[in-house]
C-alpha positions in Angstrom: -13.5 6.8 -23.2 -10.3 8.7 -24.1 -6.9 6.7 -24.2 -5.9 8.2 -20.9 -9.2 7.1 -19.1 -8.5 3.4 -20.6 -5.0 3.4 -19.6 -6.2 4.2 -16.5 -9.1 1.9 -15.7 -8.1 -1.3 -17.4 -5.4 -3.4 -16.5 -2.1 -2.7 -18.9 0.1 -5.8 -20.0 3.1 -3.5 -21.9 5.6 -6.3 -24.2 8.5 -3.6 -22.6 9.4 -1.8 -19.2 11.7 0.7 -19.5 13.2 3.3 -16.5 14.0 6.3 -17.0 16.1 9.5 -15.5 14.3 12.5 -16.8 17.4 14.6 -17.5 20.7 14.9 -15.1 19.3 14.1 -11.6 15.7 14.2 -12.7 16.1 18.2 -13.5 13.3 17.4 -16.2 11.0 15.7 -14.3 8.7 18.2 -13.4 8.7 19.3 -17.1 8.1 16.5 -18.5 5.0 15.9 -16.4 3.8 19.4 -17.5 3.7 19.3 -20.9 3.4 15.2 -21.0 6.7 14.6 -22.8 9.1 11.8 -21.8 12.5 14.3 -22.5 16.4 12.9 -23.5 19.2 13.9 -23.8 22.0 12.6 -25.6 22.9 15.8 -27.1 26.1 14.6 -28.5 24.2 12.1 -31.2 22.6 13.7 -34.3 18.4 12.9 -34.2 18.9 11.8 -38.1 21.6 9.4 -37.5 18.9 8.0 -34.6 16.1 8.1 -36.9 17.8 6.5 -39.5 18.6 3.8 -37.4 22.3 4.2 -38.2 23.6 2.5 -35.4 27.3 2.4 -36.0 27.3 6.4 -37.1 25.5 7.2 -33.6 28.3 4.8 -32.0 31.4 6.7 -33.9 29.3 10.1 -31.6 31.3 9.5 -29.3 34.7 8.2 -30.1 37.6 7.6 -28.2 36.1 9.6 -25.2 34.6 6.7 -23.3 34.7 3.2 -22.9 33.8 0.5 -24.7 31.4 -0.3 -22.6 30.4 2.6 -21.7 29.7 3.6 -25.4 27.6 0.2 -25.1 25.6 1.2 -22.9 24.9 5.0 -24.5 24.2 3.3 -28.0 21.5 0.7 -25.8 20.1 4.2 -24.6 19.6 5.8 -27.4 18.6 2.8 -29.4 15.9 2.0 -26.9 14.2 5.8 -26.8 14.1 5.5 -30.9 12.6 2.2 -31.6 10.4 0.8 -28.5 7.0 1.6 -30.0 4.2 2.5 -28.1 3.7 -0.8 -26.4 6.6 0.2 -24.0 6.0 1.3 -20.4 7.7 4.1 -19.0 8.2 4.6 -15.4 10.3 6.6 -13.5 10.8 8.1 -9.9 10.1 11.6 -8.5 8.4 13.6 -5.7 8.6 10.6 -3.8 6.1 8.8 -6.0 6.1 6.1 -8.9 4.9 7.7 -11.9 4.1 5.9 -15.5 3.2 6.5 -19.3 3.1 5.2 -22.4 4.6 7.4 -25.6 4.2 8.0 -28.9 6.9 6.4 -31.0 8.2 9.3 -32.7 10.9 11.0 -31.6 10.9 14.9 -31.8 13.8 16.8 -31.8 13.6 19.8 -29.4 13.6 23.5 -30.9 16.2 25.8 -29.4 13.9 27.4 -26.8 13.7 23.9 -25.4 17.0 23.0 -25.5 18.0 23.3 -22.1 14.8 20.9 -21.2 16.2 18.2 -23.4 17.7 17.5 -27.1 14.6 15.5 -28.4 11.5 13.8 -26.7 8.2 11.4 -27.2 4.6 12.6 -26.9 3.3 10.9 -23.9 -0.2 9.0 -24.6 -2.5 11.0 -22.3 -0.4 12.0 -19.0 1.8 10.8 -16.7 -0.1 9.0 -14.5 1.1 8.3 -10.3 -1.5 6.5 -9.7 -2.6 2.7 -9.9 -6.0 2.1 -12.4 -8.0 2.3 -8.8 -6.5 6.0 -8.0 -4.3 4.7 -5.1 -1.4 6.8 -5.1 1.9 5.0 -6.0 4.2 6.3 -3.1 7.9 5.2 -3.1 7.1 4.5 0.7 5.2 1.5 0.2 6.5 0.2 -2.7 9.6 -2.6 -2.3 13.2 -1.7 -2.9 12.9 -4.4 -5.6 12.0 -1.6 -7.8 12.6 1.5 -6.0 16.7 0.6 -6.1 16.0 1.1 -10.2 16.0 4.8 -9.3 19.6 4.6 -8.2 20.4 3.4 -12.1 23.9 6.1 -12.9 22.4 6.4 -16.7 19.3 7.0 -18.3 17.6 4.3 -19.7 17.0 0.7 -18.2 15.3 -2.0 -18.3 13.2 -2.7 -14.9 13.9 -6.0 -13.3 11.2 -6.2 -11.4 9.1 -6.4 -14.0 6.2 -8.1 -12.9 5.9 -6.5 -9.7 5.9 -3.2 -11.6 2.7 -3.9 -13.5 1.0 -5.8 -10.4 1.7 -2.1 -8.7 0.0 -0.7 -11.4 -3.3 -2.8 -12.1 -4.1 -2.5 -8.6 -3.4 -6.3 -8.0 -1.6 -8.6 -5.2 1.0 -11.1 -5.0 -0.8 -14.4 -5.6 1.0 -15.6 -1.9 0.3 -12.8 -0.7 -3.4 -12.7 -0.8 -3.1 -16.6 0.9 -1.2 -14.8 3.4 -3.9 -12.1 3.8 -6.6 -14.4 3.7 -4.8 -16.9 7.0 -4.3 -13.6 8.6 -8.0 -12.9 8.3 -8.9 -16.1 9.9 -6.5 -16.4 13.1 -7.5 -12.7 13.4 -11.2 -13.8 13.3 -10.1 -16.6 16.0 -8.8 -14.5 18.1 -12.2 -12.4 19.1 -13.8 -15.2 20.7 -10.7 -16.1 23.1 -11.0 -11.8 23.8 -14.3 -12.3 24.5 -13.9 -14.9 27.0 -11.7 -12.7 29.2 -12.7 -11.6 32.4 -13.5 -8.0 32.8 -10.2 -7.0 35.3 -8.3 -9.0 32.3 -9.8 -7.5 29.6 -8.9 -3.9 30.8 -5.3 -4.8 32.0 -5.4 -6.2 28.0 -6.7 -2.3 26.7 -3.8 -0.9 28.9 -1.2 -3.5 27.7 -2.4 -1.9 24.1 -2.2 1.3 24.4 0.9 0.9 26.0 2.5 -0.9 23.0 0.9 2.0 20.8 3.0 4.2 22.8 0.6 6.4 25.6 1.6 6.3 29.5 -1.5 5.9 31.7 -1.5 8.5 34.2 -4.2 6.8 36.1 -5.7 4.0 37.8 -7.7 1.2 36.2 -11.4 1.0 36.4 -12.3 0.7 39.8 -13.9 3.4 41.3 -13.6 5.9 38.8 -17.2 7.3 37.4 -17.0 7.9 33.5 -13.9 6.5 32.6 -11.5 3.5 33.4 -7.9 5.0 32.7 -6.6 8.2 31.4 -3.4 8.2 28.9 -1.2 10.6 27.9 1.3 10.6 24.5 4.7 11.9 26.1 6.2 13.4 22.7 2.6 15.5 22.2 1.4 15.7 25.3 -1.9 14.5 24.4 -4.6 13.1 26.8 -6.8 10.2 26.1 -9.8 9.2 27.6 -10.9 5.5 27.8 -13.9 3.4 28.4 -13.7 -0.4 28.6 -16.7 -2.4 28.2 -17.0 -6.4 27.7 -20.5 -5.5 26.4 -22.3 -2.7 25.3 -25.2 -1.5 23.4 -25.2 2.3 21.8 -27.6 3.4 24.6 -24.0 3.0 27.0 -22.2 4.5 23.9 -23.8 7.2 24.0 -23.5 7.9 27.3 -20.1 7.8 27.6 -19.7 9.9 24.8 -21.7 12.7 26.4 -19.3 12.2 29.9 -16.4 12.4 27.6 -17.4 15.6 26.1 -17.4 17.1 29.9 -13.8 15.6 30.9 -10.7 17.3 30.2 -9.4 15.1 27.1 -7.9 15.7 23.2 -9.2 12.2 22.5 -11.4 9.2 23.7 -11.5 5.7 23.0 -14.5 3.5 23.5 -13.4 -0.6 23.5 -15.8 -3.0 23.4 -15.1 -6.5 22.6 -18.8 -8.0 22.9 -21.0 -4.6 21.0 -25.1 -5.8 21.1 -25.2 -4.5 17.6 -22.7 -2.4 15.1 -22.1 0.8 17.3 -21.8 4.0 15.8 -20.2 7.2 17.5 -22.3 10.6 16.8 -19.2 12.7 17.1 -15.3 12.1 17.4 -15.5 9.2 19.9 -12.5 6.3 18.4 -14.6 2.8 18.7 -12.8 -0.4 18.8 -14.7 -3.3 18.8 -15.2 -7.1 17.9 -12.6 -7.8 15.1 -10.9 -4.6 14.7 -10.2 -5.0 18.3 -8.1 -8.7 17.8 -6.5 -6.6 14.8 -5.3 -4.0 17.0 -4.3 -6.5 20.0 -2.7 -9.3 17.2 -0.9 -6.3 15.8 0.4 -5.0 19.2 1.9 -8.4 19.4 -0.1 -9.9 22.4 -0.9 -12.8 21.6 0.8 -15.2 23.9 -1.0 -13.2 26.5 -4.3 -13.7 25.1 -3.5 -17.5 25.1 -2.5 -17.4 28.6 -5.3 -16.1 29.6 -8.2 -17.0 27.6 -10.5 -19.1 29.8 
C-alpha cells in the first residue's frame, strides 16, 4: 500500500497540527493542491539563514519595520515551516472544504518561474487529501466553528486549537458523548413506534398531515375520507411541486403496489407511501418515497411532535 493509501485508511495520530494560509488570501491554494506542495512565503527571509537555523539573522529580516510582536510572530512562522518534521499535520481551508497533508521536511526554495506561487515550499507526502480515511467529504458546512474560525487566522501559520476535534474529523470517529447521545436518541426513537402504532387511523393521518406540514407542503385537499387512491394531496409553495399521499396503519407490498400503480395515473411530481405497521420490509419498484416503522418516529420526533404523540397515544 502506497503512503497515500495508508494515510488514508488508517487512523493518523500527528505529535503537531499546524494551519495554514496558502499564500495571501489562499491565492495558492489551488496550486498547491496541484502539484502537492504546501507553498510559503516569507520572501523577505533568506532560505539559508532558515536552513541554517539562524534564528536571530532571520529575525534582524525584518528590522525596525514591524513590531516586536509582530516580528514574533513571523520568526514562529518561519521557524515552524523549517523544522516540524514529517510528523506534523497540515490543514487548511478552501473551496468550502477541510483539506489535510503531511510534508516532507525539507524545505525547497522556489525557482524563479515559481516565484509568484511562493518563495520556498515542502513536498507533500502523497496529496492533499479532503476527505476523512472513510472517503466522507470534509465540508466546512458540517464541521464546528471550533475549527473552522482557525481559517479567519490574519497570518500564515498556526497552531490549531481544536486539536483533537481536528483528528476525530479525520479518522472518521465521534465524540465519545456524542455517540451516548446518539445511542439514547436511538432508543426513545425506537419507543416512539409503538405509541404511533397505537393511533387510531383518523389520528394517524391528521399525524402524516401535521408532518408534512412542519416539512413545509400546504395540503390542497381533504383527508382520507372518500377519496379513491389517495388520502391528501400537498403542494410545496416556493416550487410548486405536488405530492401525492397514501396513509396506511398496515400494509403489505401487495397494497404497495397498488398504490404505486394509481399513483403513476394521478397528476403528481412526487408520492409518499406511510405506513407505520408494514407486514414485512416494503420495497417500492419505482420512485414511490416509503416511510415506515422507525424511520417514520425519526421523521415525526424530528418534526417535533412529540407532545402530540403523547397526547394521543392510546
Amino acid at each position: 500500500m502506497n503512503e497515500i493509501n495508508r494515510l488514508q485508511f488508517n487512523p493518523i495520530s500527528p505529535r503537531e497540527v499546524r494551519y495554514i494560509k496558502l499564500g495571501p488570501n489562499n491565492a495558492w491554494a489551488a496550486s498547491s493542491f496541484q502539484n502537492n506542495r504546501i507553498e510559503f512565503g516569507h520572501g523577505a527571509v533568506p532560505h539559508e539563514y532558515a536552513a541554517a537555523g539562524d534564528w536571530d539573522r532571520v529575525r534582524a529580516c525584518w528590522g525596525g519595520e514591524i513590531s516586536k510582536g509582530k516580528t514574533s510572530d513571523y520568526l514562529r512562522e518561519v521557524n515552524d515551516f523549517y523544522t516540524l518534521g514529517s510528523g506534523c499535520l497540515w490543514i487548511t481551508f478552501a473551496d468550502g472544504r477541510l483539506y489535510w497533508a503531511f510534508a516532507e521536511p525539507d524545505v525547497i526554495l522556489n525557482d524563479r518561474t515559481s516565484e509568484a506561487i511562493g518563495s520556498r515550499h515542502r513536498r507533500v507526502i502523497g496529496s492533499w487529501q479532503c476527505v476523512d480515511r472513510f472517503g466522507k467529504t470534509l465540508c466546512m458546512d458540517d464541521i464546528s466553528s471550533k475549527l473552522t474560525k482557525t481559517a479567519a487566522y490574519r497570518q500564515t501559520i498556526c497552531r490549531v486549537d481544536a486539536k483533537d476535534y481536528a483528528l476525530r474529523l479525520i479518522n472518521g470517529e465521534e465524540n465519545p458523548e456524542l455517540k451516548i447521545a446518539k445511542a439514547a436518541q436511538s432508543d426513545f426513537v425506537a419507543a416512539l413506534c409503538p405509541l404511533i402504532q397505537s393511533l387510531h387511523q383518523n389520528d394517524f393521518e391528521l399525524l402524516i398531515d401535521l408532518l408534512f406540514s412542519r416539512l413545509g407542503w400546504v395540503r390542497i385537499s381533504g383527508i382520507g375520507g372518500n377519496q379513491k387512491d389517495t388520502d391528501f394531496v400537498l403542494e410545496q409553495p416556493a416550487t410548486k411541486m405536488r405530492a401525492l399521499v397514501q396513509v396506511k396503519s398496515a400494509a403489505d407490498q401487495s397494497v404497495l403496489d397498488k398504490c404505486e400503480r394509481q399513483f403513476s395515473n394521478m397528476p403528481g411530481d412526487i408520492g409518499f407511501f406511510v405506513c407505520h405497521s408494514p407486514t414485512d420490509k416494503l420495497q417500492a419498484r419505482g420512485d414511490l418515497n416509503i416511510w415506515q416503522g422507525f424511520e417514520l418516529a425519526e421523521r415525526v420526533a424530528e418534526a417535533g411532535l412529540i407532545d402530540w404523540i403523547f397526547a394521543r397515544a392510546c
